[in-house]
Structures are given as structure tokens and as C-alpha cells.
N, C-alpha and C positions, 0 to 999 in steps of 0.2 A: 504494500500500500504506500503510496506517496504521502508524504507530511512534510508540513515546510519546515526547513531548520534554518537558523541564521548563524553564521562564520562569524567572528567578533575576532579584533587584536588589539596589544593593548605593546605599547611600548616596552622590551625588553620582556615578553612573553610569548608564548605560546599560542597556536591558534587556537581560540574556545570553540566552542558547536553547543549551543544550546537548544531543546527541541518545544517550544512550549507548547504543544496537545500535550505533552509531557510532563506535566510539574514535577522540579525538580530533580529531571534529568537531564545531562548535559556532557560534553565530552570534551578531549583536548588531543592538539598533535602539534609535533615541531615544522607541520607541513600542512596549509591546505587540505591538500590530499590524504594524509593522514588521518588526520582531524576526522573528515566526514569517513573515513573507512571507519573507524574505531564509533560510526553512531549505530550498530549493530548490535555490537558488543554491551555499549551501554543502555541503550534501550533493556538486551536480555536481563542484566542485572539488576536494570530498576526494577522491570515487572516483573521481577522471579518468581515472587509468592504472588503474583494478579490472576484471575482468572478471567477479566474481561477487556478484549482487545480494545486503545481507546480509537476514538473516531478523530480521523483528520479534518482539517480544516483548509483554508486557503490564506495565501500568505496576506492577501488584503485583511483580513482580522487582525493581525497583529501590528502589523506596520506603523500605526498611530503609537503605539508602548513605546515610549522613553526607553524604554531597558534594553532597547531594541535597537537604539538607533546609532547609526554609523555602521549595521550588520553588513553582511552582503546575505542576501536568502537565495536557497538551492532547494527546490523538492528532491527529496531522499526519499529511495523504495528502504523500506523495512518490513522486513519477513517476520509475520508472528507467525510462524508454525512449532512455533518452539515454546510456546504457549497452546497449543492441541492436546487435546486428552489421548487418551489410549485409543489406538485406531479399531476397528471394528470390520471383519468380513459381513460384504451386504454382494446380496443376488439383485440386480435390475435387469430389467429386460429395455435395449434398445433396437431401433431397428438397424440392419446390417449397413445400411450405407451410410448413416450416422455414427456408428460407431465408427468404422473406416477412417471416417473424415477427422473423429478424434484421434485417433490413434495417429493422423498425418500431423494432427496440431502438434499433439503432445510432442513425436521427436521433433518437429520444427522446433520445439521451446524447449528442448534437450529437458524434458520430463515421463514421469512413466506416466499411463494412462489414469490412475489413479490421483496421483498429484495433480495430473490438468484435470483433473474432473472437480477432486476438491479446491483446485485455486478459483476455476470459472464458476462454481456454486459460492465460492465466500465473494465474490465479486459482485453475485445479483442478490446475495441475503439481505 
């Protein structure tokens, strides 16, 4: 899921990644690129004990915050699947040249059939 995060520096530091759908979670790297790779990570740690994934927003909500300002904002994919419960065998019946066509999506998006089934159902939930 995309959520906006904002980059912040501050003289003789690091670069920060703050994520606010996130209260209170935030990240740091001695690089840009660092930075936002390491908003993965901290996201997992903040929500460890969560069991509800939060909802995104759009960067125009936040932009007016002070706390904010002088950021640069990036939409960032963050994967809760790491937050799913115990996975479960289910029987569904599709029809064959739908399934086909998923099974074409899935390796296009280098996934099993199962993972593109659950990522395109939490998409329209």
C-alpha cells in the first residue's frame, strides 16, 4: 500500500523518514536512499503487537503541519503481510480462462497464485 512519508534533514545529521498515518513511527539513514529503504523495517516494529493494518492517506492532508515543513514527501509501498494471521487452505471454484489469466498476472508480478489472489482481494476490501 502507498502512504506518504516525508525525508527531513537537519544540519550535521542524518536523513529522518517520518511516516504520519503512522504515529510515532519514523526512521533514519546516512542516505536518502537508505532512509526510505529502512521505512519497512520500521513500520514492522512499530506495528508488531497491531492487528489492524492502518489506512493511508494522501500527502495533501498533511502538508499544512508545521512538523512537516521543509520535508520532501515520497509515496512509499509498505507491505503488511507481515501482519496476516495464519494462512488457511480454501477450495474456490473459478472459471478456467480466469484462472489462466491469473496465473499470467501472478508470474508477471513475480508472485504465486495465491499471493496475487490475496494482494488483488486486500486491494478491493
Amino acid at each position: 500500500m502507498l502512504f506518504p512519508i516525508v525525508v527531513h534533514k537537519e544540519k550535521e545529521s542524518d536523513f529522518g523518514v517520518t511516516i504520519p498515518d503512522i504515529p510515532g513511527c519514523f526512521t533514519a539513514g546516512t542516505t536518502i536512499d537508505e532512509a526510505i529503504a529502512n521505512v519497512q523495517e520500521a513500520v514492522e516494529c512499530h506495528l508488531e503487537d497491531e492487528t489492524d493494518i492502518p489506512t493511508p492517506t494522501s500527502i495533501e492532508t498533511h502538508v499544512e503541519n508545521t512538523d512537516y515543513a521543509g520535508g520532501v514527501w515520497i509515496m512509499a509501498d509498505i507491505n503488511f503481510s507481515f501482519m496476516e494471521g495464519k494462512t488457511v487452505r480454501v477450495n474456490i471454484t473459478i472459471p478456467k480462462n480466469i484462472l489462466h489469466k491469473i496465473d499470467i498476472a501472478a508470474k508477471k508480478y513475480g508472485k504465486s497464485r495465491s499471493n496475487f489472489l490475496v494482494d488483488s482481494a486486500q486491494k478491493n476490501i
